[in-house]
C-alpha positions in Angstrom: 28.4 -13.9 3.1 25.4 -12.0 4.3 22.6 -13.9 5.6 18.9 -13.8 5.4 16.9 -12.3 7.7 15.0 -14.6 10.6 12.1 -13.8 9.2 13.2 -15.4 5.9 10.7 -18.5 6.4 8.2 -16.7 4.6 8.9 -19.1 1.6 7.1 -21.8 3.3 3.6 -20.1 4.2 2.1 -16.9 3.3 2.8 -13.9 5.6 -0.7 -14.2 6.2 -1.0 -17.5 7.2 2.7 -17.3 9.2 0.9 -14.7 11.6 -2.4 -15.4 12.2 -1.2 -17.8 14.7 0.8 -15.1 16.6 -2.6 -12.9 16.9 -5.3 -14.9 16.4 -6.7 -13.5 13.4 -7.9 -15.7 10.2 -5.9 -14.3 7.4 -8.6 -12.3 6.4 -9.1 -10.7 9.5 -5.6 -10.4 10.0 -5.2 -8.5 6.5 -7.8 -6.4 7.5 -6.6 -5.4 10.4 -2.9 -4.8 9.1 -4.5 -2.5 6.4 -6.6 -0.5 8.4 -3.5 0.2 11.0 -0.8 0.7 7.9 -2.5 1.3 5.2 -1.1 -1.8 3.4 -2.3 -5.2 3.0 0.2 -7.7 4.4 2.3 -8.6 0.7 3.1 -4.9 -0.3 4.4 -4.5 3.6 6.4 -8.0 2.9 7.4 -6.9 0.0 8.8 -2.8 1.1 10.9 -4.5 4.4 12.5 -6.6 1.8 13.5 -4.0 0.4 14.6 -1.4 2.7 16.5 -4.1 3.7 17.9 -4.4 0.3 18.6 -0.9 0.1 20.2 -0.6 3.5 22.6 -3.8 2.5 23.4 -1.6 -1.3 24.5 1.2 0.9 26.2 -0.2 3.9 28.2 -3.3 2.0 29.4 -4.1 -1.1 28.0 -7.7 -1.8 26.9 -8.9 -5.0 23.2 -7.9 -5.8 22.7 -11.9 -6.0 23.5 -12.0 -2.2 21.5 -8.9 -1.7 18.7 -10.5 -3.0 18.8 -13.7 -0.6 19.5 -11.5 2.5 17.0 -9.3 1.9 14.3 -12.8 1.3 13.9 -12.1 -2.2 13.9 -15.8 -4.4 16.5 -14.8 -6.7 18.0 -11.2 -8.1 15.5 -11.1 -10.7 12.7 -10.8 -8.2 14.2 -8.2 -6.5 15.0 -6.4 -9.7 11.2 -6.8 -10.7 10.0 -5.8 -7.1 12.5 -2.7 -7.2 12.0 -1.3 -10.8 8.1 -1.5 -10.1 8.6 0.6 -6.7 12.1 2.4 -7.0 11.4 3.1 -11.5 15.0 2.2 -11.7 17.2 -1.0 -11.2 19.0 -1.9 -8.3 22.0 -1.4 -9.8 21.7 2.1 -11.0 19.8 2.8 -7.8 23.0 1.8 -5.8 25.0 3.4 -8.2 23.5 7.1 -7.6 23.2 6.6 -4.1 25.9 4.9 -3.1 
């Protein structure tokens, strides 16, 4: 069974909110500042380690895509489907299938 990443607390605060603490930024400093340095505010970041992390689970492992999608801190595997057709233009599935 794979396991969720320790970051995977995210469901309780926002990302935003989660960091601010760690550098003393209000969240709208803190999104700011993670834009101007990255280029992205904090949720599209959130949301392209997910999956990366999704995509390095469909090629390195064969679990289900429902266990991809709570490794990789998605909610459920339609979430991650959504998330990944709106980035990727194709599904998980057929993603994996072609690359892996």
């Amino acid at each position: 069974m794979l396991r969720p990443p320790a970051s995977a607390s995210h469901r309780q605060t926002t990302y935003g909110q989660r960091n601010r603490g760690v550098c003393g930024l209000s969240v709208e400093h803190f999104s700011h500042a993670l834009k101007k340095r990255i280029g992205q505010s904090p949720y599209p970041f959130l949301i392209g380690q997910r999956q990366r992390r999704a995509k390095t689970l469909m090629l390195t492992a064969n679990p289900s895509l429902a266990e991809i999608a709570l490794a990789s801190s998605f909610s459920a595997p339609p979430h991650l489907s959504r998330r990944f057709i709106a980035v990727q233009g194709v599904s998980p599935g057929l993603w994996r299938r072609f690359n892996g």
